[in-house]
C-alpha positions as CSV (number, residue, x, y, z in Angstrom):
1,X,-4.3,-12.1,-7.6
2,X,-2.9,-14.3,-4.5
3,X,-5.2,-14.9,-1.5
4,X,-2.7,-14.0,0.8
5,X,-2.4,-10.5,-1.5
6,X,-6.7,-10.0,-1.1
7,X,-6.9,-10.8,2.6
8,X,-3.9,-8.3,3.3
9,X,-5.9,-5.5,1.0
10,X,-9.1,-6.4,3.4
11,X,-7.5,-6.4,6.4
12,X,-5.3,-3.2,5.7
13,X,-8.3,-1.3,4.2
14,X,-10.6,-2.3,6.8
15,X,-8.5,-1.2,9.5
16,X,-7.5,2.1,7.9
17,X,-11.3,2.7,7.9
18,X,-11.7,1.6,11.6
19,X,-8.8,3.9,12.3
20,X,-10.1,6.6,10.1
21,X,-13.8,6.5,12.4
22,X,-12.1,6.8,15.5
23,X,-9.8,9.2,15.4
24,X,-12.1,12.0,13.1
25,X,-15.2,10.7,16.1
26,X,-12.4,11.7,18.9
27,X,-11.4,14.9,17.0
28,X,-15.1,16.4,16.6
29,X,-15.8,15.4,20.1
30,X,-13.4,17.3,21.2
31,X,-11.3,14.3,23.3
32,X,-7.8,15.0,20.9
33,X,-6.9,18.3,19.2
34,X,-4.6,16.2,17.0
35,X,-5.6,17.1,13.5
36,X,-2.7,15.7,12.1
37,X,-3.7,12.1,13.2
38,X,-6.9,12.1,11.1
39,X,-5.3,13.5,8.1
40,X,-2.5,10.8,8.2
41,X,-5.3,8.1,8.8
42,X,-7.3,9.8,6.1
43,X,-4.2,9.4,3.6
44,X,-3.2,6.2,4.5
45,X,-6.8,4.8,3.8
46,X,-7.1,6.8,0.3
47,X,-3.7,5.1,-0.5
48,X,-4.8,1.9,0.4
49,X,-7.5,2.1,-2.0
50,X,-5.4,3.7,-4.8
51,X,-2.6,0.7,-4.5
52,X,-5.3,-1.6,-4.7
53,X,-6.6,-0.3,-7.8
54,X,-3.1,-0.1,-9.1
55,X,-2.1,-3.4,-8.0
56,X,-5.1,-4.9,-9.5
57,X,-4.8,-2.8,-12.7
58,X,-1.1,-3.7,-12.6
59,X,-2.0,-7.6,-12.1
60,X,-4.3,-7.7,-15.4
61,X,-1.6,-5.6,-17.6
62,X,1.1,-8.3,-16.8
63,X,-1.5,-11.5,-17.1
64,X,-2.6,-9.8,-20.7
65,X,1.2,-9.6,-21.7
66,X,1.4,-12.5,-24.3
67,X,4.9,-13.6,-26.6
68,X,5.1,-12.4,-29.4
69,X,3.9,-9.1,-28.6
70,X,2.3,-6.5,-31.0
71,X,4.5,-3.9,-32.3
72,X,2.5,-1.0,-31.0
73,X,2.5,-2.4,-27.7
74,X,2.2,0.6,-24.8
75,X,5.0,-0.8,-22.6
76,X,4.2,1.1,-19.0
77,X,5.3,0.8,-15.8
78,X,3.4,3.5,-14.3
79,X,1.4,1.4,-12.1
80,X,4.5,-0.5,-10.8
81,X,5.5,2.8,-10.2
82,X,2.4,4.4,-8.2
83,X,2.2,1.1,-6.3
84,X,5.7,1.3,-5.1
85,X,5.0,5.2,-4.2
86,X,2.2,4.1,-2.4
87,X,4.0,1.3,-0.5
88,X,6.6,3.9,0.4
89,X,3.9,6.7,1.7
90,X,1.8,4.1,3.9
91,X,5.3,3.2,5.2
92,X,6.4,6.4,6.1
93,X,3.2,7.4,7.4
94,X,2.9,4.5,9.5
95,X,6.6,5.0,11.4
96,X,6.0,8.4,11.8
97,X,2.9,7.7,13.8
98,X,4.6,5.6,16.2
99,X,7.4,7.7,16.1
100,X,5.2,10.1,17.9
101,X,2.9,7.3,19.7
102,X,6.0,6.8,21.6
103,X,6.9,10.4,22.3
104,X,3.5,10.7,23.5
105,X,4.3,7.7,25.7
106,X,7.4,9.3,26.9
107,X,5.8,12.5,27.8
108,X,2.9,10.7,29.8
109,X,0.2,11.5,27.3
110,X,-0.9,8.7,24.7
111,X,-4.1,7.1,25.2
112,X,-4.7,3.7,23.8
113,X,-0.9,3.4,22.8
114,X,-1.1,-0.8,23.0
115,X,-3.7,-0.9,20.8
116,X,-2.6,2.2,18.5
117,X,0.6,0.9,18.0
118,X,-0.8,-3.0,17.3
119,X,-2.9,-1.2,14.8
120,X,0.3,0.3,12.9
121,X,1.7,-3.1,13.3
122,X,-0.7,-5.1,11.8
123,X,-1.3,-2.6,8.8
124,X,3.2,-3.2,8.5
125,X,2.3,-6.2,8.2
126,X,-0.3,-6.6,5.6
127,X,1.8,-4.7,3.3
128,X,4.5,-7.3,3.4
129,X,2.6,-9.3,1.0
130,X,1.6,-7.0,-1.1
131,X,5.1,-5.4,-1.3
132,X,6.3,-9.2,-2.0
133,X,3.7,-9.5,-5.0
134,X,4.4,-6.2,-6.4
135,X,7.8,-6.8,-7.0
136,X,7.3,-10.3,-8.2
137,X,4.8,-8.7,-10.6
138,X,7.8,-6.6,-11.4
139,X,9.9,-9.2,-12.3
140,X,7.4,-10.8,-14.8
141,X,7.2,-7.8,-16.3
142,X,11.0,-7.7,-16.9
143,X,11.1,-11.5,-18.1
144,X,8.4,-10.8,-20.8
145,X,9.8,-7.8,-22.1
146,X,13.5,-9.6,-22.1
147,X,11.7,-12.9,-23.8
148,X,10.2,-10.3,-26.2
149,X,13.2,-8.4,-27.0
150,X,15.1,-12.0,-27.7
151,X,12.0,-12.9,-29.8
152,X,12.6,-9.9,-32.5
153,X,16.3,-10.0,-32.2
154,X,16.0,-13.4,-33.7
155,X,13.6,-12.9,-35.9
């Protein structure tokens, strides 16, 4: 797996968790009633850790892929799949926080909104890579099964 791929897994995870901390350490103190923060942050961190066990399970399946391949070959996209899925949910979990970091803005009420919303940012960001190497992972995929298909059409 790329370099740029691991950091952006470290980096993601690691601020998920940071995220994760602070918001459940503010919610049992009793300084937000926002429940729905933590579980979001909660989800978004178990993702994380589910696409990079997908990705890296992914990663191997499509380095193991070898011409010509065995006739009783499992051919399976289901991690492609789940890592997409993933990708998606993160996404969609991430802009519907600021979505409401910046009502809370409007309305007067959101505390630490630079930092919250850099936070959301930078986790956007680490998943660029990752979303880059999926679907380059997909492609491979494609190519091999197309090389493989031409392989027992001529033979």
């Amino acid at each position: 797996m790329d370099s740029l791929v691991i950091v952006s897994f470290a980096v993601s995870i690691l601020l998920a968790i940071y995220e994760f901390i602070g918001v459940l350490k503010a919610r049992l103190s009793g300084k937000t009633e926002n429940t729905g923060r933590v579980v979001a942050r909660f989800f978004i961190f178990v993702i994380l850790i589910v696409l990079l066990w997908e990705s890296v399970h992914w990663y191997a399946y499509i380095s193991a892929l070898e011409l010509p391949l065995a006739e009783d070959i499992r051919i399976k996209n289901t991690p492609f799949l789940i890592s997409i899925l993933g990708l998606t949910t993160i996404i969609v979990f991430i802009f519907v926080e600021m979505w409401t970091l910046f009502a809370e803005k409007k309305r007067g009420g959101a505390i630490n909104f630079v930092y919250r919303v850099a936070s959301a940012t930078i986790i956007l960001l680490c998943l660029i890579p990752i979303l880059i190497r999926t679907i380059t992972m997909w492609d491979i995929y494609n190519e091999k099964l197309l090389q493989q298909y031409e392989y027992i059409k001529k033979n």
